[in-house]
LOTOR-590223 format. One record per residue (C-alpha): y, x, z; residue in one letter; residue number from 1. Coordinates in Angstrom, 1 decimal, padded with zeros to 4 digits, m for minus. Layout:
{pt {Y; X; Z}; A; NUM}
...
//
This chain:
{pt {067.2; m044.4; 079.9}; X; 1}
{pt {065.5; m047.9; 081.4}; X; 2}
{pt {068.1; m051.0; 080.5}; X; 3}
{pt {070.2; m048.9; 078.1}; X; 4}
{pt {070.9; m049.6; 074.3}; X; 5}
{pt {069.2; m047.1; 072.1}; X; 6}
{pt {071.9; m044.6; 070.0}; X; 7}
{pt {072.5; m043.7; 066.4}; X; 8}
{pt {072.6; m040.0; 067.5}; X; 9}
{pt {069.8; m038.3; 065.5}; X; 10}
{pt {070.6; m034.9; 066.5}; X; 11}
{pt {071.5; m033.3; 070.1}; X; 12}
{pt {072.8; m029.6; 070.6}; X; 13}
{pt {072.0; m027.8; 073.7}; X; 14}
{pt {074.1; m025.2; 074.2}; X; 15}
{pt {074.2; m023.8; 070.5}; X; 16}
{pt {076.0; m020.7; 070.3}; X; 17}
{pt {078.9; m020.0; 068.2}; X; 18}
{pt {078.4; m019.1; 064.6}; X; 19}
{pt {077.3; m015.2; 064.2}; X; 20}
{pt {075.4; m015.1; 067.3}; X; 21}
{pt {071.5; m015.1; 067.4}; X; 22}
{pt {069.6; m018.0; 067.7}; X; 23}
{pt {069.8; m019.2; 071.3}; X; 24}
{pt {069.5; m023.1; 073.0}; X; 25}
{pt {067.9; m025.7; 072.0}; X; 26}
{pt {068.6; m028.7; 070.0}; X; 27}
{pt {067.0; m031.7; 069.0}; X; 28}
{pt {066.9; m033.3; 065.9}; X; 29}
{pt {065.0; m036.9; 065.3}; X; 30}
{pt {061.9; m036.9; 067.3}; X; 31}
{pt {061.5; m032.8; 067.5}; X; 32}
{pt {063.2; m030.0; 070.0}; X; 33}
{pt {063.4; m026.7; 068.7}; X; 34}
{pt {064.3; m024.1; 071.5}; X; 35}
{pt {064.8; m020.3; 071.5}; X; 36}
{pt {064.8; m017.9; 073.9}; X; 37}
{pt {062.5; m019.1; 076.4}; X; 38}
{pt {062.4; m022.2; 078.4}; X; 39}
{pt {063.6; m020.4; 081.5}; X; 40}
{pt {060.8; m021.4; 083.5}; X; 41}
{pt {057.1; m019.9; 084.8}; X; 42}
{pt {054.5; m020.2; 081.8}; X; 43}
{pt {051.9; m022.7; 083.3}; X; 44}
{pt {054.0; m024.3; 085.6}; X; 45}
{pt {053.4; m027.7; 086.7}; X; 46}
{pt {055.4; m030.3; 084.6}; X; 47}
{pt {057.2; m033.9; 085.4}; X; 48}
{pt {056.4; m036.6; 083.3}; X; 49}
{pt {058.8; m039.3; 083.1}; X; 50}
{pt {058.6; m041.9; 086.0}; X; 51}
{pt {056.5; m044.5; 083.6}; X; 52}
{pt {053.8; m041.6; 082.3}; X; 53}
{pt {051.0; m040.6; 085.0}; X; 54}
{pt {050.6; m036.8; 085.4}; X; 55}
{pt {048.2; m034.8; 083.4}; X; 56}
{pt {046.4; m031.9; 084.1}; X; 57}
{pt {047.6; m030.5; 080.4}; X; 58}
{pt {050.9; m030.8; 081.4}; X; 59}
{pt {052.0; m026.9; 081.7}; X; 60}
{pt {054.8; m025.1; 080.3}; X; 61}
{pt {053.1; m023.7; 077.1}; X; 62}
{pt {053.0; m019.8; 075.5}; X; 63}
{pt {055.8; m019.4; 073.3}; X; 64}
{pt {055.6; m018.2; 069.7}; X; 65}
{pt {057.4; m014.9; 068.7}; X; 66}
{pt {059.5; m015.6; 065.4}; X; 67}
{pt {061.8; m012.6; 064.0}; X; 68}
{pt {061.5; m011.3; 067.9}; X; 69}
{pt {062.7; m014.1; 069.5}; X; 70}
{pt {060.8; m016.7; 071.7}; X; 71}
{pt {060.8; m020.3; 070.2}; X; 72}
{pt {059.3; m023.7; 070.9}; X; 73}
{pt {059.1; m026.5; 068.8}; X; 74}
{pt {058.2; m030.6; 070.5}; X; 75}
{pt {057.5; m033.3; 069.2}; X; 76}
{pt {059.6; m035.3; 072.0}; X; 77}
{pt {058.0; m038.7; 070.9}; X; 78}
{pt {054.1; m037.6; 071.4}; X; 79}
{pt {054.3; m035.1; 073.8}; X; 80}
{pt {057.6; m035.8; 076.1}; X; 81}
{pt {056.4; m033.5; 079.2}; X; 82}
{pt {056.8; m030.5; 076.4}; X; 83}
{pt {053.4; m028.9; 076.5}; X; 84}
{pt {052.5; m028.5; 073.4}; X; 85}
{pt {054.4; m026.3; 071.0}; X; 86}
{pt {054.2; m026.7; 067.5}; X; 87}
{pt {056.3; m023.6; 066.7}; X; 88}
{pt {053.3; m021.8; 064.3}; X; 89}
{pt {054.5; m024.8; 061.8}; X; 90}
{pt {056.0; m022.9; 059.7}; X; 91}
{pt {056.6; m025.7; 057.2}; X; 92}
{pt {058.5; m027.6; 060.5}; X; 93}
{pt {060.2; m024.4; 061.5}; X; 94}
{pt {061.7; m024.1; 058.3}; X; 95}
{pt {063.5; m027.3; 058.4}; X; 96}
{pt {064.1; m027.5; 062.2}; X; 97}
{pt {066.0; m023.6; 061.6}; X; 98}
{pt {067.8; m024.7; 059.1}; X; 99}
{pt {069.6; m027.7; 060.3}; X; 100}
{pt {070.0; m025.7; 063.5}; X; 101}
{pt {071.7; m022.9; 061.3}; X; 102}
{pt {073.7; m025.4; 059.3}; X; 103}
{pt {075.2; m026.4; 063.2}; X; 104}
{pt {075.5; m023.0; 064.1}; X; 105}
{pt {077.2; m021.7; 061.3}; X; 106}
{pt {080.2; m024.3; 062.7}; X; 107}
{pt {080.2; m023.5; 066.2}; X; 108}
{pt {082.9; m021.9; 068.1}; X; 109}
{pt {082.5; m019.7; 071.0}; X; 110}
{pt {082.7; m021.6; 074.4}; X; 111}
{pt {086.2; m021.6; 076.2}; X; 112}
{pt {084.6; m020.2; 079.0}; X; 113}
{pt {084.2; m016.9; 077.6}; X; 114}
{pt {087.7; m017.3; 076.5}; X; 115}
{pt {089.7; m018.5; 079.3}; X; 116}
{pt {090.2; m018.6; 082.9}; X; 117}
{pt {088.3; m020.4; 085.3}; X; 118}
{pt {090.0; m024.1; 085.8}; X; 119}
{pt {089.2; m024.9; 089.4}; X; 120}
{pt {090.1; m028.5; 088.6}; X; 121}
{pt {087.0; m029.1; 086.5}; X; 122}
{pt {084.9; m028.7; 089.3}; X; 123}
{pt {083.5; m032.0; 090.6}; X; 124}
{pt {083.6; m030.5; 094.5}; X; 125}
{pt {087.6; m029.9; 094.3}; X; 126}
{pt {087.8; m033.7; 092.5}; X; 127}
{pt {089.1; m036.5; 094.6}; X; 128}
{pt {086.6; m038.5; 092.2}; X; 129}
{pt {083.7; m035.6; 092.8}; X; 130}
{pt {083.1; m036.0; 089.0}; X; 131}
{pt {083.3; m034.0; 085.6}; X; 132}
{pt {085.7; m035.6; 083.3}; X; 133}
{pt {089.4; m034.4; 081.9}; X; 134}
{pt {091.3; m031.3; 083.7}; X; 135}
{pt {094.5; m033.5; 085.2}; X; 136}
{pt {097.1; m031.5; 085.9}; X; 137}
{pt {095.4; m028.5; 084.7}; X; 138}
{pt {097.0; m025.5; 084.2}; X; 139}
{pt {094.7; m023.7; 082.3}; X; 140}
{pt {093.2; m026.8; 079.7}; X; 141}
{pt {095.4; m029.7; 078.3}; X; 142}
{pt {093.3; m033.0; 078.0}; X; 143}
{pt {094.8; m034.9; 075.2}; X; 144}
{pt {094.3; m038.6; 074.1}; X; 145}
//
């Protein structure tokens, strides 16, 4: 983001699910993405570059590569931000993307969505500040400080 101070974070997980489950998300990890299970859009669709990169024809949502059945894609965020080029037939940079991906997996838990109720106060609509933040008053998830 323009204006903003860069972070420490060197890894990002994208929906990771919990440990036991196949591998499914995305996450990223220093300058790569590694993503499985398909980038849920239309192979050679047109992508956005960000606002300060000018549009090139390249830019398409590339084939996937089939790894133990599942689709995966592999970026290098730095060099190719608009994610058109997948590098997922490294298998040397599989390898260590999968494992660190594996090493976060194996500590997930499953998502409280698939474990609890619906809270209708964590949706932004029903919010008097029409924004995601803790469940006040919630009678289904206790935000504690």
């Amino acid at each position: 983001f323009k204006g903003m101070t860069s972070s420490n974070r060197t890894i990002v997980a994208h929906n990771v699910p919990a440990a036991g489950n196949k591998h499914s998300g995305a996450m990223r990890i220093g300058r790569h993405k590694i993503l499985f299970g398909g980038m849920q859009t239309t192979l050679n669709e047109s992508q956005h570059p960000p606002p300060e990169m000018e549009h090139r024809p390249t830019d398409q949502i590339p084939q996937p590569v089939r790894i133990n059945g599942t689709e995966v894609y592999i970026f290098d965020i730095l060099s190719d931000p608009t994610e058109t080029f997948n590098l997922a037939s490294n298998t040397t940079l599989y390898n260590i993307l999968v494992k660190v991906f594996d090493d976060y997996q194996n500590t997930a838990v499953a998502d409280l969505s698939n474990s609890v109720k619906s809270d209708p106060t964590s949706n932004p609509a029903l919010r008097p500040d029409k924004a995601w933040g803790p469940f006040v008053n919630s009678t289904q998830c206790k935000f504690e400080k």
